[in-house]
N, C-alpha and C positions, 0 to 999 in steps of 0.2 A: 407486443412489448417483448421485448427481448435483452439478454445477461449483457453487458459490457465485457470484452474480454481481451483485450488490448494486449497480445501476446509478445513480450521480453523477446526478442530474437537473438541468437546469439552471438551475430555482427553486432546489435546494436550495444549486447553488454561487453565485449571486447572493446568497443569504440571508447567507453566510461572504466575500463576494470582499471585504473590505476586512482580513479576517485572514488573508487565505490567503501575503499576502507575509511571506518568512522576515525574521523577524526577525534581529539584526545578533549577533555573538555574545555581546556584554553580554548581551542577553536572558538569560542562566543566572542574570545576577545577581537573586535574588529581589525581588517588589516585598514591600511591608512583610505585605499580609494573606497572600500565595503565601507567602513566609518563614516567615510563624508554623506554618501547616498543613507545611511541609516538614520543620522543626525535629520537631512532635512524633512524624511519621511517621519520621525519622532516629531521634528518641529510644528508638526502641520496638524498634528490630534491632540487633541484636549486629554486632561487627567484620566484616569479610571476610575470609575463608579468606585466606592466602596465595596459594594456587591456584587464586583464581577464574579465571579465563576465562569464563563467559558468566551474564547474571545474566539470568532471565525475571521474570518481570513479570506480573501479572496483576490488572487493577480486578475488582472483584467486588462486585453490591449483590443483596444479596436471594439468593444463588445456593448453596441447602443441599443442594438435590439434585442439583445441577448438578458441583460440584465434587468429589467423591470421584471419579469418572470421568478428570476430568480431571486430578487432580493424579497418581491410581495411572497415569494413560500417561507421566506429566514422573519417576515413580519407575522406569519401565520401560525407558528409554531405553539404546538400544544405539550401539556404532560402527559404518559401513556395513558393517564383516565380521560385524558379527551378536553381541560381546562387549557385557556391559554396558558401559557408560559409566563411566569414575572417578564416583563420583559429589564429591568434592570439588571435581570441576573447574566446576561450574556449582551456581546455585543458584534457589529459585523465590521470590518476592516476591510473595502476596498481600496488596493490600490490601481490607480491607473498609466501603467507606464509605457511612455511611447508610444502612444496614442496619437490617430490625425484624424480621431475624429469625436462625437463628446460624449464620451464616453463619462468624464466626472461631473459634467453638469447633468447628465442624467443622473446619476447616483445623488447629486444633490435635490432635485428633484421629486424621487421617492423618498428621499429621508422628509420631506414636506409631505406627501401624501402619506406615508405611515409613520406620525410625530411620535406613535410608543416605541416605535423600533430605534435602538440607539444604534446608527448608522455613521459611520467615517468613512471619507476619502480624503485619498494624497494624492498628489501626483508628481512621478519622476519620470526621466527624460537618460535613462542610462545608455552609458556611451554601446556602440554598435556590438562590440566584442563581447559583450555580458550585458548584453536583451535579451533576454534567454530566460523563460519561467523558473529554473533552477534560480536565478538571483530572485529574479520577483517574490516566489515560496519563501526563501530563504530569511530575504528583510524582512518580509510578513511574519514570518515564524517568529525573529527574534524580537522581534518588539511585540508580540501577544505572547513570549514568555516574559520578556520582561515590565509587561503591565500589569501579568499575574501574581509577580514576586513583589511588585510594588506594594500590590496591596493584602500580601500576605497571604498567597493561595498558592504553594507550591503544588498541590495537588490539584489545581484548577486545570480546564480544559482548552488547547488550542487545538483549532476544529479548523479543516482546510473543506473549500470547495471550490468548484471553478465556474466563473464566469456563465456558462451555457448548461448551466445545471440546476435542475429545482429539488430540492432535500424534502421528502415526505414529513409530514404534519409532526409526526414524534421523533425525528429524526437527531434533536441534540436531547429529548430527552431517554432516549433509547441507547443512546452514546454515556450518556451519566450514568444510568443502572447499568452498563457494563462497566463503566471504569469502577462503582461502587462495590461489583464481584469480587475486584479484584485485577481487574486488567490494566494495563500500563497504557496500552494505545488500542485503538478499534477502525479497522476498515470494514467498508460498511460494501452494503450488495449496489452495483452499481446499472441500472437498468436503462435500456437505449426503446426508443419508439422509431420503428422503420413503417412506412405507408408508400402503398404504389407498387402498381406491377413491376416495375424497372427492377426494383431493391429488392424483390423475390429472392435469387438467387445468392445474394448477399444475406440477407434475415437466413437461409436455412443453412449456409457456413459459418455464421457466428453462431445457431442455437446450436449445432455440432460440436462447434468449440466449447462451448459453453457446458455442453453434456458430457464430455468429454472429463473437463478442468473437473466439473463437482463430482463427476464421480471415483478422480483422483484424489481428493481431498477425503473421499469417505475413505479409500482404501487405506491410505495415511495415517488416518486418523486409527482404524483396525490394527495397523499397523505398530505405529510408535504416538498413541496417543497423548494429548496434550493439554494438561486438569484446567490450565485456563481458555482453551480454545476447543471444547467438545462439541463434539457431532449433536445435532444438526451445525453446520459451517458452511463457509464459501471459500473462494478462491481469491480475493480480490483486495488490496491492500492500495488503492492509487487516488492523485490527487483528489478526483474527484467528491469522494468521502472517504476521509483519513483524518483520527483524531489521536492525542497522548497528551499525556500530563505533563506541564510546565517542567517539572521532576526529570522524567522519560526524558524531554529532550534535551534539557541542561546535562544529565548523565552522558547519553548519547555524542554530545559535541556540536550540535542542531543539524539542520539539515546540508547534507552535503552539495556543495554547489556546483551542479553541473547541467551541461543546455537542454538534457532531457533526461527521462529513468532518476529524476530526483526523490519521488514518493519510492520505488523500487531500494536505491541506496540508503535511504531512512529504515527503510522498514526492516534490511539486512544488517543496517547499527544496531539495529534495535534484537536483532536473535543476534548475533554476536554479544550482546552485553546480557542476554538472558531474560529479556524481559518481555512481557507476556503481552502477546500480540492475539487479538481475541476478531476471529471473522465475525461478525456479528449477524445472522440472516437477519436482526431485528431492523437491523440502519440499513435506512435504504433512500438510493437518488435517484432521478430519471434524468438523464443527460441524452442532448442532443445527438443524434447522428452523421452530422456532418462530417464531411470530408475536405474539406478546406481547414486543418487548424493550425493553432498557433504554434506549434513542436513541430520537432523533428519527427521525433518515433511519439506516437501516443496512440490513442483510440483511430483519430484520424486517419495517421495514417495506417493503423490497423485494416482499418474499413477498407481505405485504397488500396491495400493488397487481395483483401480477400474479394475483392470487385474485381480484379485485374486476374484473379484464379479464375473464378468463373466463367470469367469471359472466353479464358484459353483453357476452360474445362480441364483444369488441377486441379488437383485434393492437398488440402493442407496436410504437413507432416509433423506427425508429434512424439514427444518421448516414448517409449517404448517402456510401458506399462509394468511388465514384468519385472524390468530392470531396475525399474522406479522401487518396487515393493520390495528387490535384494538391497537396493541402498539404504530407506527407508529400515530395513530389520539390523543394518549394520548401525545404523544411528544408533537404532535406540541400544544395541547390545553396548556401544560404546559410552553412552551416555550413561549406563547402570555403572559400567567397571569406571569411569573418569570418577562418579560420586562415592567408589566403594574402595579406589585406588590398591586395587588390588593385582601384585605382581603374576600372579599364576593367569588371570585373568588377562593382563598386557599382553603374558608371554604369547596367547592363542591369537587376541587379538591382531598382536603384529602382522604375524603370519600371513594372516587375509589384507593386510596395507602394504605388504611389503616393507616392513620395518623394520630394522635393526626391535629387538625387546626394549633395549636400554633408553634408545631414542624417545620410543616411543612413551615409556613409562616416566620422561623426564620432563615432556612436554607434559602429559595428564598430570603432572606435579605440578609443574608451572602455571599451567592452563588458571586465570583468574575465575574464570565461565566455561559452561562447554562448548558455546557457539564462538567464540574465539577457538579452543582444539579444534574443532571441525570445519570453521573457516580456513585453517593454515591447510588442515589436510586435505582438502579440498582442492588449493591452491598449488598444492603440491605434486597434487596427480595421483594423490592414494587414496583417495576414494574413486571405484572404479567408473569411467565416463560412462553413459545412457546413451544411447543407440536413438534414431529417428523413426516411425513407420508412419504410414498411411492410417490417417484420420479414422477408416471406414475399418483396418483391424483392429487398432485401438478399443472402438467403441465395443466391437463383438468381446474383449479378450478380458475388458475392466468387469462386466457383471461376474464371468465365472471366475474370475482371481477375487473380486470381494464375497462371494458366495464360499469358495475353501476359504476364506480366514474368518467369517464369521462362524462356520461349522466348530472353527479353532476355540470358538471364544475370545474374553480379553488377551492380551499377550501376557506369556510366561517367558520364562527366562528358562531360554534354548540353548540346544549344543550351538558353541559357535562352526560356524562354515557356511559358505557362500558354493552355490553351485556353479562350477566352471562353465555351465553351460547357459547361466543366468547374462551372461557380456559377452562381447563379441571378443572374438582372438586377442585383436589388436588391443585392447582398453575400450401495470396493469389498470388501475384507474389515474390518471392524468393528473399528475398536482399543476401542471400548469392552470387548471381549473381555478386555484385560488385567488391567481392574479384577477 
């Protein structure tokens, strides 16, 4: 068994970067053709329990073998002491769109084999140009936020998963006692099962990946820690297990609609508005491995490229570690002086963004959040770009940079400067068991 790790490429978020900013929270209001398709997917589900608390969610196209699996682990689910779950307190929302084949008479099917599990399906037929899981998510989302406001649960839970995935035994109750912390939304550990000599060499560039990603997060974490998201964490934020409160995403504007990197542009609405996005090692899915899927960019064709390395014996290239931990210490120095607004403090800061003082000190006024400031400056070019290297020095360079900053201890509050030489010149057990 092995991490999911579905690497954001940065073709594929240039392809999205002009959707990726959260929209304002009118954004719920439907436009005329989103409306009509939302109406007949609302027409087609009965009231809300009284008792909802957490509604899941699931796009599904084409996915008949896929989903008995997954729905019998969403029937199976327990609380962390190991008791089923009420089941009225939660319910599951497949929809099936553009589908040829039956995909909803299957899901009707299991809702007869497990009559405690309170199971819906819709099905729509959306036009070719937006068949695209970005709409699928989207509908889904907005109708399990607004089932939860129905019945008076702004702090209730819309839980996403996908189609070819089976969510572990405690997995929305593990999602609850995080949101209960304190956390706004929770992406959950997302684990793949590879078998067969073939996908050797695949299984040992994703667990690299994988070694790689977590133990960026720890440095991060050493780095410019984050009181709702503390180590132990992961890396992983995507559709697969990705959950926030009714709240969260009315804030937010819902999710942004685009044909793929939809859970990625949520989850960056969601630090731009400051709200606390908690890895959670507790949530955890096992998703398929496949490489046939329904996106453009996702896991799949993840898998496809790092098959297609292998094959022509490449090594993946990843940020460059070092660079990661100078921007990383620039956050958070900026993130003290945005909350402390303090001019002496701008004046230095500038300096290292290349900023006018004044500019900068005008935005940090402005700034509603700090992930709004640091989005702009981001966007701007003032935060200095990250370099690429080879996989294989990455992995040697992360132990000894987290080893000097745990010697450091927590983080204090350092002289500001960035070193010139920091940037380049230029800038396990199977739930499918359950079924």
């Amino acid at each position: 068994m092995n991490h999911a790790t579905p690497a954001r490429f940065l073709a594929a978020h240039e392809a999205t970067d002009t959707t990726l900013i959260s929209p304002s929270a009118s954004a719920l209001t439907e436009s005329p053709s989103r409306g009509r398709y939302a109406s007949l997917l609302h027409q087609q589900l009965p009231p809300p329990r009284p008792e909802l608390l957490v509604s899941v969610i699931i796009p599904a196209k084409n996915e008949v073998s896929a989903l008995p699996a997954t729905l019998a682990a969403l029937a199976a689910q327990t609380t962390l002491a190991g008791r089923l779950l009420l089941s009225s307190s939660f319910e599951v929302i497949v929809l099936a769109n553009n589908c040829t084949d039956y995909t909803a008479a299957v899901v009707r099917q299991q809702a007869q084999r497990f009559p405690q599990l309170v199971l819906h399906v819709a099905e729509l037929c959306l036009p070719a140009a937006k068949a695209h899981v970005g709409r699928a998510r989207r509908l889904l989302m907005d109708e399990a936020c607004a089932r939860l406001e129905r019945v008076g649960r702004p702090a209730g839970i819309i839980a996403s998963t996908d189609a070819d995935t089976c969510v572990a035994p405690t997995w929305l109750a593990a999602i609850q006692a995080e949101i209960l912390a304190g956390a706004d939304a929770v992406g959950g550990r997302i684990l793949t099962e590879m078998t067969g000599r073939a996908l050797q060499p695949l299984r040992r560039i994703q667990a690299r990946d994988a070694a790689y990603r977590q133990l960026c997060a720890r440095l991060e974490d050493l780095i410019d820690p984050t009181p709702i998201d503390p180590w132990p964490r992961h890396h992983q934020h995507f559709g697969a297990s990705l959950a926030l409160t009714a709240r969260a995403y009315r804030q937010v504007g819902g999710l942004p609609e685009v044909r793929f990197l939809e859970d990625e542009a949520l989850c960056q609405a969601l630090i731009r508005h400051d709200l606390g996005l908690r890895h959670s090692p507790e949530v955890q899915v096992l998703t398929s491995a496949r490489r046939d899927g329904r996106v453009e960019v996702g896991l799949s064709w993840q898998l496809r490229e790092w098959l297609h390395m292998s094959q022509q014996q490449r090594e993946p290239q990843v940020a460059n570690p070092s660079q990661l931990a100078a921007v990383w210490q620039l956050r958070r120095q900026l993130r003290a002086y945005w909350a402390s607004q303090s001019e002496l403090q701008s004046n230095l800061l500038a300096a290292q963004l290349e900023l006018p003082a004044g500019v900068l000190l005008a935005r940090m006024r402005r700034a509603t959040t700090f992930g709004r400031l640091w989005d702009w400056l981001v966007k701007k070019g003032h935060v200095p770009a990250v370099s690429i290297m080879p996989l294989s020095l990455a992995l040697r360079e992360l132990p000894e940079l987290i080893k000097q900053y745990e010697k450091q201890g927590r983080p204090k509050e350092v002289a500001i400067g960035l070193s010139a030489s920091a940037f380049p010149a230029s800038r396990a057990d199977r739930w499918r068991a359950v079924a």
